[in-house]
SEMARVO-651716 format. One line per 10 residues: their letters; for each residue x, y, z of C-alpha. Coordinates in steps of 0.001 Angstrom, whole numbers, padded with zeros to 6 digits. Example, Ala and Ser with C-alpha at 12.3 -4.5 7.8 and 13.67 -1.06 7.14 Angstrom:
AS) 012300/-004500/007800 ~ 013670/-001060/007140 .
end
This chain:
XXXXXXXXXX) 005157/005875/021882 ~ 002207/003246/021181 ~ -001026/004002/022535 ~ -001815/000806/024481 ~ -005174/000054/023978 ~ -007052/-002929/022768 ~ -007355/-003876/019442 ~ -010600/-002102/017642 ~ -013031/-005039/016333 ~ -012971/-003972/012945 .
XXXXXXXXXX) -014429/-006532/010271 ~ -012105/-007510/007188 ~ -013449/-006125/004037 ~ -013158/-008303/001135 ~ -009491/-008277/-000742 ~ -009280/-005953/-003615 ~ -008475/-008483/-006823 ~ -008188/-006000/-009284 ~ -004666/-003787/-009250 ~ -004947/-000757/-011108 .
XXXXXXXXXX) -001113/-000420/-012156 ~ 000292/003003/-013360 ~ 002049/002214/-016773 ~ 003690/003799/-019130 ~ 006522/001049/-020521 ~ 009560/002039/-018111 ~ 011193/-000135/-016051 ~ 009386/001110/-012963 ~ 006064/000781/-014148 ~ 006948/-002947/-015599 .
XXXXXXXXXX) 007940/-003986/-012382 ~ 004846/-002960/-010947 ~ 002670/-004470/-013422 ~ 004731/-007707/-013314 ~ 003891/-007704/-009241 ~ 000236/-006969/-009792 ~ 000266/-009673/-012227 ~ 001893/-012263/-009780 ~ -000827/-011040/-007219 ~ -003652/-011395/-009688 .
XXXXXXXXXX) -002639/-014994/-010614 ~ -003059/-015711/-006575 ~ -006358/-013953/-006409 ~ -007440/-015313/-009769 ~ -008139/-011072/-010427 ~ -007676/-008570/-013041 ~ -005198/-005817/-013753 ~ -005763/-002068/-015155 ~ -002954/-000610/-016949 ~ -003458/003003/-016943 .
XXXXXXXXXX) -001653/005377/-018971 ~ -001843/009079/-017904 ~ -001157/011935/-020644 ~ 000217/014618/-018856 ~ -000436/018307/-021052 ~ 002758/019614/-019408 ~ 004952/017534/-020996 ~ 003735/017518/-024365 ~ 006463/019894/-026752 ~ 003525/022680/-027887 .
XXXXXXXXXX) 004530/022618/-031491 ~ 000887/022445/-032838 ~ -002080/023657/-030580 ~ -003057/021641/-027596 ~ -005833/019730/-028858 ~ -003697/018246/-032205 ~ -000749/017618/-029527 ~ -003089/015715/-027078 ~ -004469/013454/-029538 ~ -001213/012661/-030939 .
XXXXXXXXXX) 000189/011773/-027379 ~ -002808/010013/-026402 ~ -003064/007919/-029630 ~ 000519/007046/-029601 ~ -000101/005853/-025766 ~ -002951/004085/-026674 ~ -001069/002037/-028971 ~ 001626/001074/-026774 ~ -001533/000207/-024343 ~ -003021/-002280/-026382 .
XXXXXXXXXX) 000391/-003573/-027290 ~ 001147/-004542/-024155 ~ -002390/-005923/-023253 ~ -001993/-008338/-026221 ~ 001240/-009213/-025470 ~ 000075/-009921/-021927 ~ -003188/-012272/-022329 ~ -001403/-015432/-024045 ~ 001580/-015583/-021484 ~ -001049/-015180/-018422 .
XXXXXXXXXX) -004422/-016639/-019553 ~ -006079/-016635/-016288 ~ -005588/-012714/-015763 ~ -008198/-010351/-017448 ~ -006292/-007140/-018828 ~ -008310/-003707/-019421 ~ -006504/-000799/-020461 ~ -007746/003102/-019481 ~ -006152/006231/-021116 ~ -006586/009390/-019168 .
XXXXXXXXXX) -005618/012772/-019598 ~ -004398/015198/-016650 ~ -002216/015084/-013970 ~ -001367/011681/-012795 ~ -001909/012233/-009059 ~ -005525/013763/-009734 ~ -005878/010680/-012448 ~ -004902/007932/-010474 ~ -006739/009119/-007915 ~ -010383/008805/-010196 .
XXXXXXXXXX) -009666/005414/-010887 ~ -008276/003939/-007447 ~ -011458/002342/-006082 ~ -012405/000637/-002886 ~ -012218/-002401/-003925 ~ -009133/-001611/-005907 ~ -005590/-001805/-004974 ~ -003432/000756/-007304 ~ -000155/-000265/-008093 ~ 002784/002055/-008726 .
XXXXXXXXXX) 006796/001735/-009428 ~ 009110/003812/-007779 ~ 009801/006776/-009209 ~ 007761/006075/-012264 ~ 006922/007205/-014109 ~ 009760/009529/-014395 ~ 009896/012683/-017057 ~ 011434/015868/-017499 ~ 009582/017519/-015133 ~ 010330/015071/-012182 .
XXXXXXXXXX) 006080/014717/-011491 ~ 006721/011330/-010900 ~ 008688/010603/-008042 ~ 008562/008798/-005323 ~ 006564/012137/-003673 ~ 003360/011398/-006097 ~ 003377/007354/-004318 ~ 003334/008701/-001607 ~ 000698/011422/-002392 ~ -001602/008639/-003458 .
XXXXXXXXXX) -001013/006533/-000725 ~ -002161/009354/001678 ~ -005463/010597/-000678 ~ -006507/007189/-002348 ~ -010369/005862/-001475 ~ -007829/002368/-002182 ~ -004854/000685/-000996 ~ -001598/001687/-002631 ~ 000964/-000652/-003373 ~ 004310/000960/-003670 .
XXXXXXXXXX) 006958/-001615/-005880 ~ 010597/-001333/-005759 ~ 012286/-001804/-009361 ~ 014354/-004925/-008060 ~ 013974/-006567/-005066 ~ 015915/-009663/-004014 ~ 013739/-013178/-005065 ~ 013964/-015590/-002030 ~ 011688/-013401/000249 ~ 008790/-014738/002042 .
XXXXXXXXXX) 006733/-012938/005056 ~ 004082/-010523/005146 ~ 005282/-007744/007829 ~ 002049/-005356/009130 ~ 003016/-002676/011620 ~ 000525/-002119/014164 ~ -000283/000125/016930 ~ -003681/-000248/017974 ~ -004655/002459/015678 ~ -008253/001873/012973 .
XXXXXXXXXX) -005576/002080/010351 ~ -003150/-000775/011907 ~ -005382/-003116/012445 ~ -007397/-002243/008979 ~ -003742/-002942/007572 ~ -003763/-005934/009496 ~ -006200/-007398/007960 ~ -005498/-007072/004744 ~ -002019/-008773/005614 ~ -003639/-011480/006267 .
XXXXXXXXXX) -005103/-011577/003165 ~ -001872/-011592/001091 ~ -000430/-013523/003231 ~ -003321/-016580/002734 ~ -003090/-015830/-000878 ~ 000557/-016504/-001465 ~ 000735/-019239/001778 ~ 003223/-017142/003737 ~ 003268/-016155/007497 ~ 002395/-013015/008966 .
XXXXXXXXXX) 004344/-010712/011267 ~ 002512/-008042/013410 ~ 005335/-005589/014235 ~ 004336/-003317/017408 ~ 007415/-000842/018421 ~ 007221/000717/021843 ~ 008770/003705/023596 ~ 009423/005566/026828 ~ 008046/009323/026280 ~ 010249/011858/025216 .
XXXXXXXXXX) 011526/014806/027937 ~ 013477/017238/025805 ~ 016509/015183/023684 ~ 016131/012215/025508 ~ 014099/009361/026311 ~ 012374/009508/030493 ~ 010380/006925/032920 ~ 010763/005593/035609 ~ 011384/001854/035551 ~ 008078/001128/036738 .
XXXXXXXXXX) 006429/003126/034014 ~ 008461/001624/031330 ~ 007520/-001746/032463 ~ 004319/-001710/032763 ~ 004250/-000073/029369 ~ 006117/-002982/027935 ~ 003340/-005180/029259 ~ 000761/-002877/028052 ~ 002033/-003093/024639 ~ 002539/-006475/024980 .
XXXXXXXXXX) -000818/-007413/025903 ~ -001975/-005530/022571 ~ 000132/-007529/020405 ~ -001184/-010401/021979 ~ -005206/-009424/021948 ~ -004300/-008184/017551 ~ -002768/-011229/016936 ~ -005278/-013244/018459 ~ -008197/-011287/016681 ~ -006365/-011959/013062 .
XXXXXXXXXX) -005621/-015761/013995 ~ -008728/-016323/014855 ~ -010004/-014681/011872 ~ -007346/-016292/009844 ~ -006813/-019647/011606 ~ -004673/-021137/008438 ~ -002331/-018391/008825 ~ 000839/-018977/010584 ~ 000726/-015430/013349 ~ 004440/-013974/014175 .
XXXXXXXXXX) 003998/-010956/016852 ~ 007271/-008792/017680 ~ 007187/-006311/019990 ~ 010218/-004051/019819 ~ 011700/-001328/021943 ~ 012209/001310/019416 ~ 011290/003288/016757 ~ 008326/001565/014751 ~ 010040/002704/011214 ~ 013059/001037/012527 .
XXXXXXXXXX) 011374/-002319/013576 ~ 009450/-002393/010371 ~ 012819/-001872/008012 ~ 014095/-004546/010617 ~ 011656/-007316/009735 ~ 011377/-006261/006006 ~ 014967/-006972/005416 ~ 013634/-010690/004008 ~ 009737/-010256/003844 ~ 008244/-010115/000287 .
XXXXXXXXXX) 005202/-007625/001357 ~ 005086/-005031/004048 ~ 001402/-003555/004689 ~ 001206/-000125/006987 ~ -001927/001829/008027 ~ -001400/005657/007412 ~ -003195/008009/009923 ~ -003819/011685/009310 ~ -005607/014416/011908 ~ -007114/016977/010480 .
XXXXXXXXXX) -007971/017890/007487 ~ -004186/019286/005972 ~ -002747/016364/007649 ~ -004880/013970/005905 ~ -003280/014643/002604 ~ 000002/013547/004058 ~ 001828/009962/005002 ~ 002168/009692/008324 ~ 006418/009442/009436 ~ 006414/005550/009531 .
XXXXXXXXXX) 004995/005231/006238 ~ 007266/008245/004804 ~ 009994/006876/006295 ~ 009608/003385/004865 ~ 008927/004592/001044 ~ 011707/006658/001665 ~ 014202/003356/002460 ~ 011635/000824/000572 ~ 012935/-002505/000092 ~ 010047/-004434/-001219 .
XXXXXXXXXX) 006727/-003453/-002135 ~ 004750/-001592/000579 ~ 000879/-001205/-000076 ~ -000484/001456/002571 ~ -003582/002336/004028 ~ -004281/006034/004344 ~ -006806/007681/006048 ~ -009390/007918/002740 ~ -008748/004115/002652 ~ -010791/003390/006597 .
XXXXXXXXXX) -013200/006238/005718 ~ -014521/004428/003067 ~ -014361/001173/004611 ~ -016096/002490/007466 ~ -018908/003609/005220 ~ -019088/000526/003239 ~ -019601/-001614/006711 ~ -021863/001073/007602 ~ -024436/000401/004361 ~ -023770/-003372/003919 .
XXXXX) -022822/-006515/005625 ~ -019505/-007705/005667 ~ -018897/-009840/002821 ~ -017228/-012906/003755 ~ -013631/-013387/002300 .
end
């Protein structure tokens, strides 16, 4: 069940414009770059591609050190292969490559910055020792100081609609915000999703009718106040709210079916839970359908701090 309580007045920081992709040539990893290259064409921004070297699955034929530099010079290549290849075809897109050595959760990690949105395929990139499935996006997505954008090898063209599940919650409306944003860079509406339910009393949903309604209306009324706070915000932006009586994974696959982008805030308590997705967000990279960017808990922490030693910087 929803909290219902008014939505916090956080300030929107300024959209990331550079996407940090995860590369390494497969067919996961070109999807995502070819999304964060769509995005940076919007944003007029730049795009990382980041190889990571992992030591475990190198074939130890010749000590460590020979077999790293081989790897690493052989990625490098294929790096500035595809960098070159890039810059003609999108002129208006600055390409950097970065070659890093390690595990690619801890890598990633080092790079993804504030005011960076890291971009990874599903299931990519995927080896031998299975290090890079769909666990390490979401791994990321719960850990990064940035958002994450999560990108589906295929998803069906025609889709338009930038879906946000709220709740009320720093992290919703956080994610909210940065809807917004994508959705005023690619000229699409937004859809604040808010799903509602009774309280649970052993297998089965309880409350009196009275209860339930005037939770509806609760909920209802936060919709309202969040989707008045990013209209007014956002007043070129065309503002969908849905309020939905069930589970909120289940309303946000519901509305995703034809979006292009959903956006979901991630909360964690405590400090084990922090390092995890919370259920909505697991359950949605679980069943994605089109690419997801999430907000974890890292992700308001350090927004917090950065409207803590600066003024907001105007979008």
């Amino acid at each position: 069940m929803s909290n219902p309580q008014a939505a916090a007045p956080i300030v929107p920081r300024p959209v990331p414009t550079t996407s940090v992709v995860a590369w390494d040539g497969s067919d996961a990893s070109e999807a995502a770059l070819e999304w964060a290259i769509t995005r940076a064409e919007l944003l007029n921004g730049a795009v990382v591609l980041v190889r990571v070297v992992d030591d475990a699955d190198l074939y130890i034929e010749k000590s460590l050190d020979e077999s790293l530099t081989d790897a690493g010079g052989t990625a490098m290549e294929a790096l500035v292969l595809r960098a070159n290849q890039l810059r003609p075809e999108h002129p208006s897109v600055t390409f950097t490559t970065k070659l890093s050595f390690g595990h690619v959760v801890d890598e990633l990690r080092k790079v993804a910055q504030p005011d960076t949105i890291l971009v990874v395929g599903t299931g990519v990139p995927s080896t031998r020792h299975r290090r890079f499935d769909w666990s390490v996006s979401a791994r990321l997505a719960s850990t990064s100081r940035g958002p994450v954008a999560v990108v589906p090898i295929a998803a069906p063209e025609g889709r338009h609609g930038v879906v946000v599940g709220i709740n009320g919650s720093d992290e919703s409306i956080a994610a909210a915000f940065l809807g917004a944003q994508e959705a005023a860079a690619r000229k699409e509406d937004l859809h604040l999703v808010l799903a509602w339910s009774e309280p649970r009393v052993g297998d089965a949903r309880s409350a009196s009718g009275e209860f339930t309604q005037w939770l509806h209306d609760s909920n209802q009324a936060m919709l309202s106040e969040s989707g008045k706070v990013i209209a007014d915000a956002f007043p070129e932006l065309h503002v969908h709210g849905h309020l939905e009586h069930t589970d909120a994974a289940a309303a946000i696959h519901q509305h995703a079916a034809n979006a292009s982008l959903v956006v979901v805030g991630s909360r964690g308590r405590g400090s084990i839970r922090r390092l995890l997705l919370s259920s909505v967000s697991h359950s949605l990279l679980m069943g994605i359908e089109c690419p997801t960017i999430v907000l974890g808990h890292a992700v308001l922490r350090e927004q917090a701090h950065a409207s803590d030693s600066a003024p907001p910087v105007s979008r």
